[in-house]
N, C-alpha and C positions, 0 to 999 in steps of 0.2 A: 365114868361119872354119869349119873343120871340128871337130865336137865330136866329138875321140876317147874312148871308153872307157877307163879305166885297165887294163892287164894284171888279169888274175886271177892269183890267189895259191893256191899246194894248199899250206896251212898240216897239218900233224901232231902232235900231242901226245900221249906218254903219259906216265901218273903210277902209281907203286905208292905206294897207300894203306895206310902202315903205323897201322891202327886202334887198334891196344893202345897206339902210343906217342903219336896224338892225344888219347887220352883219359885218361894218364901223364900227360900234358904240362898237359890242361886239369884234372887231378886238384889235381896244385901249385898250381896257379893260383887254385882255390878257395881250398883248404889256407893259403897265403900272404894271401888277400884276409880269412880271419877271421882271420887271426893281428894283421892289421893294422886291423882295424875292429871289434872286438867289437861293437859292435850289429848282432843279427841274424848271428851268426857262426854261431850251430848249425845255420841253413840252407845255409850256406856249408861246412862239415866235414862236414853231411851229404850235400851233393854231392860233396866229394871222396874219403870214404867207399866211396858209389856208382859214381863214376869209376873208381875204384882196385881195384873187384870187377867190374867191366866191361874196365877193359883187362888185370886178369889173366887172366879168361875168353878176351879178345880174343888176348893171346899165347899161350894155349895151342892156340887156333886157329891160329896163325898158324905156330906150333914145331912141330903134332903133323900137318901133310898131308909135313914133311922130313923124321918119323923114321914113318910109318904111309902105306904108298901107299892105302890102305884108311880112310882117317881120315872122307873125306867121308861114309862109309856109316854109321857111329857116331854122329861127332858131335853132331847133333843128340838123342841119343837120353841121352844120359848126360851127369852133373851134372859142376859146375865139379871138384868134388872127385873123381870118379870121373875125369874126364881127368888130373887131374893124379897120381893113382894107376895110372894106365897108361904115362903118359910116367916116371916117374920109377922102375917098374919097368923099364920097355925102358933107360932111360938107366943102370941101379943106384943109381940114389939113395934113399938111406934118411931118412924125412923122419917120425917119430916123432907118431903124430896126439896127442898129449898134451902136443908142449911147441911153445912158439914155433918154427920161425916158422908150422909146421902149424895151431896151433890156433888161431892168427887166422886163418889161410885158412876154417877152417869158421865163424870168429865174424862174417866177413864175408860168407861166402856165406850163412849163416845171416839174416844182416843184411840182404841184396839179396830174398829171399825173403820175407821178411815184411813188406818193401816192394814187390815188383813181385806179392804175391798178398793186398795188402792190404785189410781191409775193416772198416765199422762194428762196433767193438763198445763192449760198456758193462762199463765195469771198474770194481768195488764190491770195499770192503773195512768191514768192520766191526769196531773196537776198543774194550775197556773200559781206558778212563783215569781215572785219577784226577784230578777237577778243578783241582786245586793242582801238577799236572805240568807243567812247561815244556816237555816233547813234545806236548803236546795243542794248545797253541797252534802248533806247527809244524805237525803233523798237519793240523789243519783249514785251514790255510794253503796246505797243499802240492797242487799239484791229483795224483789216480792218474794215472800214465802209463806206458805200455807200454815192453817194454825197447829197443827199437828206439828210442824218442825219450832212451834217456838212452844209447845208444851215438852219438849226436851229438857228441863231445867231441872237443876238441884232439890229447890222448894218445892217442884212438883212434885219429884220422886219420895223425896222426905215426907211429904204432906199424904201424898198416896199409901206409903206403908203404916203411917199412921193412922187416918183414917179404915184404912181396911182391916189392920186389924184390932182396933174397935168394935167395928161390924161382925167381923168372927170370933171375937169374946163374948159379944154381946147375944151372938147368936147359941155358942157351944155354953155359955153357963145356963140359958134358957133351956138347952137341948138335952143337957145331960148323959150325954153318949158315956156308956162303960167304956170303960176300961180304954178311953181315947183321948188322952191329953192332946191338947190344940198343941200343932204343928209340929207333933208326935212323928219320927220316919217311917213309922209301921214296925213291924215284930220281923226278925227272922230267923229259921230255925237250924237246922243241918242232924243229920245224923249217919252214922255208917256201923254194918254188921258183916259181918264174916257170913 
């Protein structure tokens, strides 16, 4: 019996990895999982929180190499909020840093920062209450915490996907990118020959 080797195969695959809208998509998904298990949800909103300031960063990468051939040289060098202050000048959009949906944008980059540069500290507060106060009992009760752990909330995480994407509708119908539906997973392709 003659033991033939099976043919070889020249297999090919490409994939466009659309970043901002894997990290949209796992945003919700947090988002959805504290909505539906409150134990332990604030770790859950505060990763969708962090999702949602990561794939807005992610789409503005993704939007500003189709309206700046020059984007790669920048990029790295300027903040979430400065890119989005470049595109949305080049684009004409007027995005008011004082009211929604701007001001979440800095309340969450603000948010990403004081987590991705964060470090020990010791947070003291000293009050004179009066012993017969019913704050004093909460007070002592309540542990100090930084404000980053009290933007872990529900309405934060709801308010952030909302307002962001806003921002990135507001940005992609301005932009007009082919053949790129917003929060599109990218293309991907496969093929095989004998």
């Amino acid at each position: 019996m003659i033991n033939r080797k099976p043919p070889k195969a020249r297999v090919s695959k490409k994939r466009d990895v659309h970043t901002y809208a894997e990290l949209w998509h796992g945003s919700r998904v947090l988002l959805e999982r504290g909505q539906a298990e409150l134990k332990g949800s604030k770790w859950l909103w505060m990763g969708s929180l962090i999702l949602t300031v990561f794939s807005f960063e992610a789409y503005l990468n993704h939007i500003g190499p189709k309206l700046f051939s020059c984007w790669n040289i920048f990029e790295k060098g300027i903040s979430p909020e400065g890119k989005l202050s470049i595109v949305c000048e080049r684009l004409g959009i007027d995005l008011p840093k004082d009211r929604r949906p701007r001001q979440t944008v800095r309340d969450l980059v603000e948010f990403r920062n004081k987590l991705a540069h964060g470090k020990t500290e010791t947070l003291e507060s000293n009050k004179t209450l009066r012993t017969n106060d019913e704050f004093l009992e909460k007070f002592i009760v309540k542990p100090l915490r930084q404000t980053w752990e009290d933007y872990c909330t529900e309405n934060n995480a709801l308010r952030a996907r909302e307002d962001i994407k806003q921002v990135m509708q507001l940005i992609h119908e301005k932009a007009k990118p082919d053949n790129d539906p917003l929060f599109g997973f990218g293309m991907y392709s496969a093929s095989a020959s004998l």
